[in-house]
Structures are given as structure tokens and as C-alpha cells.
C-alpha positions as CSV (number, residue, x, y, z in Angstrom):
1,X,-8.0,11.8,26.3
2,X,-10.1,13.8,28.2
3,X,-10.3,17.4,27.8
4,X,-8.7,20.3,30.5
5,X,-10.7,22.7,32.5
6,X,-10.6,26.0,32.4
7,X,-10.6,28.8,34.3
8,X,-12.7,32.0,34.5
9,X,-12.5,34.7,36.7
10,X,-15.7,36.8,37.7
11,X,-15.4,40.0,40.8
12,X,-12.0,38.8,41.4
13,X,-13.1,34.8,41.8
14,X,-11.9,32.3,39.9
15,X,-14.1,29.6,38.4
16,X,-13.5,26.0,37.2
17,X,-15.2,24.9,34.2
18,X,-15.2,21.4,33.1
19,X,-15.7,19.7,29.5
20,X,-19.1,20.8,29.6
21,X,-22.3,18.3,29.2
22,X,-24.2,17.7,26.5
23,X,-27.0,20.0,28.6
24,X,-24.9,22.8,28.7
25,X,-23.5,23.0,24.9
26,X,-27.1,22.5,23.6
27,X,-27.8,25.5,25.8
28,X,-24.4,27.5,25.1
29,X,-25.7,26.7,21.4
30,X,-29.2,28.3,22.0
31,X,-27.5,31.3,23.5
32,X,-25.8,31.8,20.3
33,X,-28.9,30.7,18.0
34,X,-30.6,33.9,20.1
35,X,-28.0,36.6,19.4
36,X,-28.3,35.5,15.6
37,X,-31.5,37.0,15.7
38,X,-30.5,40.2,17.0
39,X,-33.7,42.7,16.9
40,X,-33.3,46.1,15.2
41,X,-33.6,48.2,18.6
42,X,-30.6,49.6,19.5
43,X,-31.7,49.0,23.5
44,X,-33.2,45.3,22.8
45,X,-29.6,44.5,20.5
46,X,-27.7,45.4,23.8
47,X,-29.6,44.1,26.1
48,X,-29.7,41.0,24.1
49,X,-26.0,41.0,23.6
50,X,-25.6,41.1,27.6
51,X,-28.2,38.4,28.3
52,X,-26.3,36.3,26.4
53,X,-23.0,37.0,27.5
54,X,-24.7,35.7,30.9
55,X,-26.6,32.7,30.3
56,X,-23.2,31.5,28.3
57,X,-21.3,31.6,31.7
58,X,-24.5,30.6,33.7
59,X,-24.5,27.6,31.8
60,X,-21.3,26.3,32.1
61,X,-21.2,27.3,35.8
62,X,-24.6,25.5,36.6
63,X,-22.6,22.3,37.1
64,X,-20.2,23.0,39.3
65,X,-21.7,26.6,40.5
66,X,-25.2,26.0,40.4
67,X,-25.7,29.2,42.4
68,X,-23.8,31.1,39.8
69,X,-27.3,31.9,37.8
70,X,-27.9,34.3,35.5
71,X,-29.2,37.0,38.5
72,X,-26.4,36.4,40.3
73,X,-24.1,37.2,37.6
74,X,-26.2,40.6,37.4
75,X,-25.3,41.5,40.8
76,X,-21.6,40.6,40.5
77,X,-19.8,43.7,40.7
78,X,-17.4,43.1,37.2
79,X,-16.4,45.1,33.9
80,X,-18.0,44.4,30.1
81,X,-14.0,43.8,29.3
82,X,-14.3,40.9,32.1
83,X,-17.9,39.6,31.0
84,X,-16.3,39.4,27.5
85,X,-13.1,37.4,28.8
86,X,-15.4,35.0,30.7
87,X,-17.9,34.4,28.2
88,X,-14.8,34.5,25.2
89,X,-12.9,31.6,27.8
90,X,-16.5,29.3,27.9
91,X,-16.8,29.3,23.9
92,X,-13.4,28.8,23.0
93,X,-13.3,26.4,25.6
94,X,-16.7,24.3,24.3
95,X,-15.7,24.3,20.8
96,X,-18.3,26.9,19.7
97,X,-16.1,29.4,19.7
98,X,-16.1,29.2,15.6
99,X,-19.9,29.8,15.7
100,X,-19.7,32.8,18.5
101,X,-17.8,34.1,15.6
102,X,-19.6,33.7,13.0
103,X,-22.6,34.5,14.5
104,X,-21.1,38.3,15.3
105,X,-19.8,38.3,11.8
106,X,-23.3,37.6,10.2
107,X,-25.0,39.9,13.0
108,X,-22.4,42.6,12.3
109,X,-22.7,42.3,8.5
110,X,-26.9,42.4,9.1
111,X,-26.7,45.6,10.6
112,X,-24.6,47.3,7.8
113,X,-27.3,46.3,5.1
């Protein structure tokens, strides 16, 4: 049985996302694999945090949206709380969603130590 799309919405447009390749959950899975090595700069963490957040929706868009990159996600005129849904929509959707998780949890717990 083949698995639904799903939708996102980015600046008030909504976006279809397919069961995503092979391609794009290897590269949804280095996203993740990136923010578990969070650096200890405060700036570089955020940054880092954002940057991911981005090349998660870049890469399920780049099927379907290949002009939805990661600069034009920049430019998109959107909130952190919309970024979040988008990017929360994509993992959940890919079955990584567990990892996402766990990968904040051991990030979060890292910091504390």
C-alpha cells in the first residue's frame, strides 16, 4: 500500500510531499546526523539548528520543487513556529521523526553536562 502525501505550508503556499526517495531520506538522515554534532557556540548551535531545519524541507521539496532550495527557503518571508511545523511535517512524515527526537534529546542532554 503506498504511502499518502503530505502537505506543508511555507509564506502562505502549500506544498506536496511525496513518500520520499531513497536520495532524500539518506539526506534528511544526514541533516539529522549534523545537528547531533551540535558545536559549543551559542551562534554556530543556532545557526546550525536553522540550516538544518532547511536542508530537511529542501530535500523533500527537491523532487517535486526543485526550485524550493535551501536559498530560497532563506528568502521566504515565514515564522521559526512555521519552519518548525514544516520541517516537524517532513520527519514525521519520512519515518525519522523518532530520530529528530532523539537526536534533540541527546543534544539537549549534551548541553546540560
Amino acid at each position: 500500500k503506498p504511502m499518502p502525501e503530505t502537505t506543508i505550508t511555507l509564506a502562505g503556499r502549500n506544498y506536496a510531499v511525496r513518500p520520499l526517495t531513497l536520495r532524500q531520506l539518506r539526506d534528511l538522515g544526514i541533516c539529522l546526523a549534523k545537528g547531533r554534532a551540535a558545536p559549543s557556540d551559542a551562534a554556530a548551535a543556532e545557526r546550525l539548528a536553522y540550516d538544518a531545519m532547511i536542508e530537511t524541507i529542501a530535500a523533500a521539496l527537491a523532487r517535486d520543487h526543485p526550485a524550493m532550495t535551501g536559498e530560497a527557503i532563506l528568502d521566504l518571508e515565514i515564522s521559526l513556529v512555521e519552519l518548525q511545523r514544516a520541517n516537524l511535517a517532513i520527519l514525521e512524515h519520512s519515518g525519522l521523526g523518532v530520530a529528530a527526537g532523539k537526536a534533540a534529546a541527546e543534544a539537549s542532554a549534551a548541553t546540560r553536562a
